[in-house]
Each structure stands twice: as structure tokens, then as C-alpha cells.
N, CA, C and O of each residue as an XYZ file, in Angstrom:
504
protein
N      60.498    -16.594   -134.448
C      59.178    -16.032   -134.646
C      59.293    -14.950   -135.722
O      60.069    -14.020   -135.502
N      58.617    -14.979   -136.828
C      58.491    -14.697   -137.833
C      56.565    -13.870   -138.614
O      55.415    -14.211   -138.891
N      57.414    -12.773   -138.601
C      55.919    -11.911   -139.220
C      54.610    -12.125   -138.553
O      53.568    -12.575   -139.031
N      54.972    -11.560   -136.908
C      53.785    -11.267   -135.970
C      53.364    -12.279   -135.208
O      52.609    -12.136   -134.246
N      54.022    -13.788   -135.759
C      52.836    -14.713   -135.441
C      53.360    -14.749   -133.466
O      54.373    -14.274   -132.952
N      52.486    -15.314   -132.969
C      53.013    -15.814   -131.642
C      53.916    -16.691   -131.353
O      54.214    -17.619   -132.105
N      54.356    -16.509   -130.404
C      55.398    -17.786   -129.640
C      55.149    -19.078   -128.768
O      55.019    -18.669   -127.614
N      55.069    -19.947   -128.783
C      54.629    -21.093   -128.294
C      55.944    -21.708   -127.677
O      56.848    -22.051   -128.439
N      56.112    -21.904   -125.863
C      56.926    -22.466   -125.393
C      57.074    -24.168   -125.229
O      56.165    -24.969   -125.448
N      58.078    -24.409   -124.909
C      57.822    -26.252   -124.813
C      57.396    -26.262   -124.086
O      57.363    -27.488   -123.977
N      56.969    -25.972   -123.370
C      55.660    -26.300   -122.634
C      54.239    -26.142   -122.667
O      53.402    -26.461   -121.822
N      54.058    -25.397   -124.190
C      52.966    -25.421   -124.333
C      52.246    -24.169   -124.438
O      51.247    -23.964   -125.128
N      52.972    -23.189   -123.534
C      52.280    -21.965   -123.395
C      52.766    -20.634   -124.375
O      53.881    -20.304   -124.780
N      51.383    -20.018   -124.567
C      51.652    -19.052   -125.619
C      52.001    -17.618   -125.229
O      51.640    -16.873   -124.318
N      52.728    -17.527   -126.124
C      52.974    -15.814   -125.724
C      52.305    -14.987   -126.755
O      52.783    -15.231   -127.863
N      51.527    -14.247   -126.776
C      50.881    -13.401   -127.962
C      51.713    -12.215   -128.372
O      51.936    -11.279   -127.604
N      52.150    -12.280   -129.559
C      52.763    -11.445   -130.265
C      52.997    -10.069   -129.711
O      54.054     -9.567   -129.328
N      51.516     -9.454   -129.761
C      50.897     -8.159   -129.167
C      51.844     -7.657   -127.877
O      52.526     -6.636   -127.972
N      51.816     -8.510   -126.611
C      52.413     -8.229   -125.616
C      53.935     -7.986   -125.461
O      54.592     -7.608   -124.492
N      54.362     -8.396   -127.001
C      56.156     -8.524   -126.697
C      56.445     -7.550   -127.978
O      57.610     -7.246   -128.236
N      55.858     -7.289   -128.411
C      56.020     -6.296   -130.253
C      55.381     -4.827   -129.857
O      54.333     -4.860   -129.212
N      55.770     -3.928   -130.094
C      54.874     -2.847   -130.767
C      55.120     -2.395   -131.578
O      56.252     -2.324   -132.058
N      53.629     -1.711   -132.206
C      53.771     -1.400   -133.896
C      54.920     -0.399   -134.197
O      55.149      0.647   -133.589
N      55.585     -0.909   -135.230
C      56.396     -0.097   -135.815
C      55.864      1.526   -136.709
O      54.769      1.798   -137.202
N      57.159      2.375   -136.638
C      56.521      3.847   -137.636
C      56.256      3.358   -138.668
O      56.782      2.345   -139.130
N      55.298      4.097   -139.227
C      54.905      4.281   -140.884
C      56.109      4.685   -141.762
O      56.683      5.683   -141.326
N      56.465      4.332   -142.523
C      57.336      4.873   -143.275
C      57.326      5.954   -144.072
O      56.247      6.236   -144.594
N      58.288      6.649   -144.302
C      57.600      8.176   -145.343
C      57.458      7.974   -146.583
O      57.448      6.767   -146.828
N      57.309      8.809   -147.737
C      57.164      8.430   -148.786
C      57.440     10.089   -149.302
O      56.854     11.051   -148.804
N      58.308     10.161   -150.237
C      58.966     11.266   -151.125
C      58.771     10.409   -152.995
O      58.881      9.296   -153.508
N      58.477     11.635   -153.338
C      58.045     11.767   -154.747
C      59.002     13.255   -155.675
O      58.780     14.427   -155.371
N      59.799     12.936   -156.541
C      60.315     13.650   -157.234
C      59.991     13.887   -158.747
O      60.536     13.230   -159.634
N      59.105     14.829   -158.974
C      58.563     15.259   -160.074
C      59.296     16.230   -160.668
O      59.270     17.273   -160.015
N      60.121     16.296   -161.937
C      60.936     16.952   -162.119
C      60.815     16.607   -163.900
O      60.344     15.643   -164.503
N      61.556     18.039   -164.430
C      61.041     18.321   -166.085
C      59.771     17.558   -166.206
O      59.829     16.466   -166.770
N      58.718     17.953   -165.786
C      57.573     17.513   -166.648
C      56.640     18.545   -166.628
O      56.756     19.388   -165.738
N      55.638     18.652   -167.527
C      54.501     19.672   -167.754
C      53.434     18.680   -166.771
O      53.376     17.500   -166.427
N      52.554     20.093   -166.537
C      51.453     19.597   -165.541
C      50.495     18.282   -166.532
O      50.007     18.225   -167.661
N      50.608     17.329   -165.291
C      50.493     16.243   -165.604
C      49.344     15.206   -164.897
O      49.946     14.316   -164.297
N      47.990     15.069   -164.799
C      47.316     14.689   -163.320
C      47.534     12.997   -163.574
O      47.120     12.219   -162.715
N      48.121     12.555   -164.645
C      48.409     11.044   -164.129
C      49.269     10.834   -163.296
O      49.423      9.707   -162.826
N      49.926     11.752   -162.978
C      51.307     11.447   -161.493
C      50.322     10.969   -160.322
O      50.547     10.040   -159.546
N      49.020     11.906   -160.354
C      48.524     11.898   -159.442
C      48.242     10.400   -158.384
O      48.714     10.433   -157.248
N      47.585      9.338   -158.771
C      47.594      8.153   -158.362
C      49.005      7.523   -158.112
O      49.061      6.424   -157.561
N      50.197      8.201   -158.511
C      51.214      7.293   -158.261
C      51.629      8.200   -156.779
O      52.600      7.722   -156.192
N      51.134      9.177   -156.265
C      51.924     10.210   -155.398
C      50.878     10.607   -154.119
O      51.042     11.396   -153.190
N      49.925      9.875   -154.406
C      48.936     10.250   -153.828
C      48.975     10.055   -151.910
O      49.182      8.930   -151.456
N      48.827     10.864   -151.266
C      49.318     10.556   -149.895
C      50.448     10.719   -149.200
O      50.574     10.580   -147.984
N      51.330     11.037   -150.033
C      53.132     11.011   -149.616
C      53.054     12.004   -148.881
O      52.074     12.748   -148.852
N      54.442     12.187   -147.953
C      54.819     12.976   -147.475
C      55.054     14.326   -147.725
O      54.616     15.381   -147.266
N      55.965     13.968   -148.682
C      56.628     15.243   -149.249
C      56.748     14.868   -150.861
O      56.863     13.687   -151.188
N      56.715     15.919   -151.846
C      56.462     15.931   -152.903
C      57.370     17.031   -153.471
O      57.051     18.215   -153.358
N      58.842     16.528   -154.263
C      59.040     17.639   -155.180
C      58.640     17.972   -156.285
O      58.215     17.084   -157.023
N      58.652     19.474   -156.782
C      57.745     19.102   -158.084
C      58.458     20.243   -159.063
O      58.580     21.220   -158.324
N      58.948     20.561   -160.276
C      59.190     21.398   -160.816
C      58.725     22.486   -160.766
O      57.628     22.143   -160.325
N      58.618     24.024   -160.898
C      58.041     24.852   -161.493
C      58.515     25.889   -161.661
O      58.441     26.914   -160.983
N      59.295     25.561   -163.055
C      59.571     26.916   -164.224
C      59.418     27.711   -164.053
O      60.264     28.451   -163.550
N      58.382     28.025   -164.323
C      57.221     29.605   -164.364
C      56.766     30.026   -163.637
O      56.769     29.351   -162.608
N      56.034     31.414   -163.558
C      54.914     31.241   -162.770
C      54.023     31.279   -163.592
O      54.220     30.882   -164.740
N      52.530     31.894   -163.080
C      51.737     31.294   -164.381
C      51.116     31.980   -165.080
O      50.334     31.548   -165.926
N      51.330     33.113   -164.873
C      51.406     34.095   -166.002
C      51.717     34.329   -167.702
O      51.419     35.084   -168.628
N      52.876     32.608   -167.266
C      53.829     32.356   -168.067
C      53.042     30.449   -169.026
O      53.236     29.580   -169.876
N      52.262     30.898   -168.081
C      52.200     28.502   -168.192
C      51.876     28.632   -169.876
O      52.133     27.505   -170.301
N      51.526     29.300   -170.782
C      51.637     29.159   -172.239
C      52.895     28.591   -172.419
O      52.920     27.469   -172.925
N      54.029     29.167   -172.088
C      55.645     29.028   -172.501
C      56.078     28.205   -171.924
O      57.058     27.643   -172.411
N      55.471     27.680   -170.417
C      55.598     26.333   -169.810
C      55.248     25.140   -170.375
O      55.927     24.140   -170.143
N      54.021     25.087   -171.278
C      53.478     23.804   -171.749
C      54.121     23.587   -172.707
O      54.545     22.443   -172.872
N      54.436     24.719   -173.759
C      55.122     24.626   -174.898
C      56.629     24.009   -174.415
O      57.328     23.723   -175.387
N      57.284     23.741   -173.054
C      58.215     23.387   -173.032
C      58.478     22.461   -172.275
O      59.586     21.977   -172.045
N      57.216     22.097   -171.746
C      57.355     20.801   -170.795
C      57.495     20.657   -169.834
O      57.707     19.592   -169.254
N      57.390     22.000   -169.292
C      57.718     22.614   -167.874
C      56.353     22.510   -167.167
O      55.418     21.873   -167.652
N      56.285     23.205   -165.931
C      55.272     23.920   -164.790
C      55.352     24.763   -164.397
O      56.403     25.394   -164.278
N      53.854     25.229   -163.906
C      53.877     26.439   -163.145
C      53.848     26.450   -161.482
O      53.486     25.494   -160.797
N      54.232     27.523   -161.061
C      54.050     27.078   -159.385
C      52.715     26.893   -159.381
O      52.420     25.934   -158.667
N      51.636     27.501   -159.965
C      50.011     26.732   -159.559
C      49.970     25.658   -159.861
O      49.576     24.868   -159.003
N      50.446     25.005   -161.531
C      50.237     24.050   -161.520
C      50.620     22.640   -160.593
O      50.066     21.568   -160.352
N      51.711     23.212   -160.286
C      52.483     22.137   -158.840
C      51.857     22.301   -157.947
O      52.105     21.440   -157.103
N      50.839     23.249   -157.520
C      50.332     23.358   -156.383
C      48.950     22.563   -156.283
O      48.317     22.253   -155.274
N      48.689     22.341   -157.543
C      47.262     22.166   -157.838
C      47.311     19.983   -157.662
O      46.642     19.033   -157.256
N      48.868     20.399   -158.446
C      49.031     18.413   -158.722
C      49.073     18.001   -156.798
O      48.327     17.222   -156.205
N      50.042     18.718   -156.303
C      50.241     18.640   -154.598
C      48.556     18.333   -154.207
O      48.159     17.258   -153.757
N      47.560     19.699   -154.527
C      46.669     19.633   -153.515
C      45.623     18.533   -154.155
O      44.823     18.102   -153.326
N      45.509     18.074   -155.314
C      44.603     17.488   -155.845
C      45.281     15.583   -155.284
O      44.533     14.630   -155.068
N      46.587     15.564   -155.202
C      47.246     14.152   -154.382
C      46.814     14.044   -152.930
O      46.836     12.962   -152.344
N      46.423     15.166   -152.358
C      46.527     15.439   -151.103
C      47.997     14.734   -150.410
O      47.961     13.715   -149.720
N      48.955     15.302   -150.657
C      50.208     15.009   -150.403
C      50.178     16.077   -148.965
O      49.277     16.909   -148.858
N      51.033     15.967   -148.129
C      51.479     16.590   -146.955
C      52.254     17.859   -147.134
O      52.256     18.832   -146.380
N      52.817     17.717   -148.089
C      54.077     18.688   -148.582
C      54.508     18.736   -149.548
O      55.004     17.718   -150.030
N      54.503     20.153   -150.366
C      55.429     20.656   -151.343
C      56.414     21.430   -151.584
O      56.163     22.629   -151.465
N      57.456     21.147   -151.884
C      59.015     21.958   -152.163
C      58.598     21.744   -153.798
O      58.036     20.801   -154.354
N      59.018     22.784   -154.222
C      59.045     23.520   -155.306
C      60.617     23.961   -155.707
O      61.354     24.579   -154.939
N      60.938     23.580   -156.882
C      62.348     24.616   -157.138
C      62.205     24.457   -159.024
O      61.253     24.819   -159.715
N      63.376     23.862   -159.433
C      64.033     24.257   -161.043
C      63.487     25.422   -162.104
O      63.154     25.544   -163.282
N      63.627     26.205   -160.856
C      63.141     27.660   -161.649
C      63.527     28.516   -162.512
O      64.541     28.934   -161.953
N      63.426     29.253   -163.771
C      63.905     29.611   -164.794
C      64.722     30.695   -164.208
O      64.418     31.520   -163.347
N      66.099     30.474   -165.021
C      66.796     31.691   -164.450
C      66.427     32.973   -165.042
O      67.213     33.920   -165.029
N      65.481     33.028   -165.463
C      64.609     34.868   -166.355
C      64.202     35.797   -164.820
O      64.277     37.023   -164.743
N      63.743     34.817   -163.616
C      63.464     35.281   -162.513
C      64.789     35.996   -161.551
O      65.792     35.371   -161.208
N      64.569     37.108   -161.305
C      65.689     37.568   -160.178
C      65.795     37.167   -158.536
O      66.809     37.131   -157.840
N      64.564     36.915   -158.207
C      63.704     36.728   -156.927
C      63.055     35.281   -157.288
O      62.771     34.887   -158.420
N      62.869     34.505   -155.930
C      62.123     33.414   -156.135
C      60.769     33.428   -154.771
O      60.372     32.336   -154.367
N      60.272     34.514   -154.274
C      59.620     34.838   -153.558
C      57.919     34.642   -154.121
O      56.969     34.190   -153.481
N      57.953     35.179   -155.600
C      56.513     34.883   -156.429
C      56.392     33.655   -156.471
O      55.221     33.279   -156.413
N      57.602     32.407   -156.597
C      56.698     31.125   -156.691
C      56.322     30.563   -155.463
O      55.511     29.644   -155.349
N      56.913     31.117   -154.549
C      56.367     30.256   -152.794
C      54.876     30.903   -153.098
O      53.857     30.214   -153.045
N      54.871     32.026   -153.356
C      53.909     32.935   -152.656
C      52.164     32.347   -153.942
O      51.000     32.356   -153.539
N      52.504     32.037   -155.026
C      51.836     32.053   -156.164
C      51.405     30.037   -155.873
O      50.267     29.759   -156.251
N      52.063     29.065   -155.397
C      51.739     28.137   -154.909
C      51.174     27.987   -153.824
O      50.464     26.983   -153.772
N      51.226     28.792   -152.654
C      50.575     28.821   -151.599
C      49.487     28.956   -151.518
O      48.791     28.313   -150.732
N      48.921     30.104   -152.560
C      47.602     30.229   -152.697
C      46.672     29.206   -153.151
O      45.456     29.359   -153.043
N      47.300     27.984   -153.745
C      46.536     27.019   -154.249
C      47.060     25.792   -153.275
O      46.366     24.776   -153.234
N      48.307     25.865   -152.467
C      48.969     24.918   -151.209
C      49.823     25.195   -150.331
O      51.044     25.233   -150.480
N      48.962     25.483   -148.989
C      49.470     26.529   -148.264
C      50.680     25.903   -147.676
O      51.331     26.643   -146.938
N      51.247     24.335   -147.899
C      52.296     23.991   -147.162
C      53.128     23.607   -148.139
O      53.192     22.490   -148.653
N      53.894     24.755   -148.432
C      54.892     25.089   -149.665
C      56.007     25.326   -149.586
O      55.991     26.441   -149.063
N      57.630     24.904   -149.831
C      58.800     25.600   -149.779
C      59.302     25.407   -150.658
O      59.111     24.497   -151.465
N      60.212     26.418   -150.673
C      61.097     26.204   -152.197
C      62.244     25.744   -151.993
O      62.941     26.280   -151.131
N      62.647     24.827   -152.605
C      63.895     24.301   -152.921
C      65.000     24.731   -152.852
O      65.298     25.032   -154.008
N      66.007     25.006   -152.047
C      67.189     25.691   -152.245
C      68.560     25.455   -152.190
O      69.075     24.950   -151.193
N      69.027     25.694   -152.918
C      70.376     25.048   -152.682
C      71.057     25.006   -151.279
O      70.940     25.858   -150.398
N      71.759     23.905   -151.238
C      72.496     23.539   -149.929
C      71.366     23.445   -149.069
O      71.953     23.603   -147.999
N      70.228     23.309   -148.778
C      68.878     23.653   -147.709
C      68.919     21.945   -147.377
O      69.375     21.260   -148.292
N      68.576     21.394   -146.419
C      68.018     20.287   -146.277
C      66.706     20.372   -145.654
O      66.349     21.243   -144.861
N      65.872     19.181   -146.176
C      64.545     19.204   -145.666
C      64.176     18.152   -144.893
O      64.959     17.202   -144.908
N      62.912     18.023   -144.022
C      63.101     16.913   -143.404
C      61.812     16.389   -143.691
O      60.798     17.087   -143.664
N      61.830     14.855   -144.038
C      60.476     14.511   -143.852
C      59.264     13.902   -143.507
O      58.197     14.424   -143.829
């Protein structure tokens, strides 16, 4: 028995799929957006996922020096996240000019409140 269908004994009698199967989990879906400038054609390819990584360089104070380089800002990642309606964003490849990485959780949140940053050795789950 093959892709849901029912079972039919030699004798005739059926067994309905339903009663001997239950539905399987949904599967997740992860999206890795990485070196690119804010971009809303990702959007349709990412749309719904779970979890979503996404670059952001800068913050956006900065997004002049971001576009000029192909980069993002944490809004702008926040904005691509909330405009996918994705579940989740981790955020990291942040310019090392920053000492602290506390402004980009905090500067994405405001535009997607379910935000973490990327960190080395960290695992995420999703």
C-alpha cells in the first residue's frame, strides 16, 4: 500500500487508510540569506518558513554604506522577515567596526519582535 490509498483483503474487505495511518509532521523550512543587500524578491521564495537567516552588516544608521556594499541592515532583515511572515529571525555577519552586538537584536526587534542573533558555537532549534 502505497501513497494513502486503502487496503483491500482477499477477501474482499477494505481497510481505509485513515484508520491505520496518521498524519505525519509538517516539515520545517530554513532559509539562509547571506551577503546580499535588502532585497524583497527573496521574499516569495521564503515566504512562511520557519526560521530565516539573514545578514545584517549594519545597523541602519549605516544602510547608505550597506547598499553601497551589498550588505543589510538589522531593519532591513527585519523588514524582509516581517514582510515573508516567516516565524523566525537569527540575524548575524556583522561588521567587525561594532564592539557590542546588542543594537542589532534590539534595532530588528522593533520591526520583528522574534529575533536572535547568530552566535558562534550557539545552536538553534527549529
Amino acid at each position: 500500500m502505497t501513497q494513502g490509498e486503502d487496503y483491500t483483503r482477499k477477501d474482499g474487505t477494505v481497510i481505509k487508510n485513515e484508520l491505520v495511518t496518521e498524519p505525519g509532521t509538517a516539515g520545517k523550512r530554513y532559509a539562509f540569506c547571506a551577503d546580499t543587500k535588502y532585497d524583497e524578491s527573496l521574499i516569495p521564495h521564503i515566504e512562511g518558513f520557519d526560521l530565516i537567516y539573514h545578514e545584517t552588516t549594519y545597523l541602519d544608521n549605516l544602510r547608505e554604506r550597506a547598499e553601497a556594499r551589498f550588505h543589510s541592515t538589522s531593519k532591513q532583515a527585519a523588514m524582509i522577515a516581517k514582510k515573508a511572515g516567516v516565524k523566525k529571525l537569527l540575524i548575524g555577519h556583522f561588521s567587525s567596526k561594532y564592539d557590542t552586538l546588542e543594537e542589532f537584536e534590539k534595532e530588528a526587534r522593533e520591526v520583528f519582535p522574534d529575533t536572535e542573533l547568530a552566535l558562534e558555537g550557539v545552536a538553534y532549534t527549529i
